[in-house]
N, C-alpha and C positions, 0 to 999 in steps of 0.2 A: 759445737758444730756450726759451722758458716753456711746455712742454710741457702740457697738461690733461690728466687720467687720463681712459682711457676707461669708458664706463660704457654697461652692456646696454639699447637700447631697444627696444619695439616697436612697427613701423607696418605700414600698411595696403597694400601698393601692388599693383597689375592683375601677374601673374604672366608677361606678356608685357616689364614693364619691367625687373622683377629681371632676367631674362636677359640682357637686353638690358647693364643694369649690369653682372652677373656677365664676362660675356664681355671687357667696354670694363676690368674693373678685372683680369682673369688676364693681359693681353698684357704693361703694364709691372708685372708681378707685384706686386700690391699686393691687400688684403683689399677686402672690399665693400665695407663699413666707410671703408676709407681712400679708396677710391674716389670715395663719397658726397659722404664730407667735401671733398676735394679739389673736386668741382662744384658744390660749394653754395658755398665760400669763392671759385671762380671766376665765381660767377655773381654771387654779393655785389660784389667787387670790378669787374663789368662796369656796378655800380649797376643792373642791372633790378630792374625791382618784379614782380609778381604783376601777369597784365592783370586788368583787374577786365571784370567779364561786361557783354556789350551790351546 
């Protein structure tokens, strides 16, 4: 597996969702971080787009 290095970023998110993440990435003991990554590459892979606004 062609691994990437990780690299420090920072974003903006409502402090009600980090928890929320926090919580969903401690159970199968994984970092926020990998967490993230894992829902964004599953949410990729479900091909959804962004809804665009009404």
């Amino acid at each position: 597996m062609n691994e990437e290095v990780r690299k420090s970023v920072t974003i903006e998110m409502k402090p009600s969702i980090v928890k929320k993440a926090r919580i969903k990435a401690v159970t199968p003991e994984k970092t926020l971080g990998e967490w993230l990554e894992g829902a964004v590459e599953e949410k990729e892979a479900r091909g959804e787009r962004e809804e665009q606004p009404k």
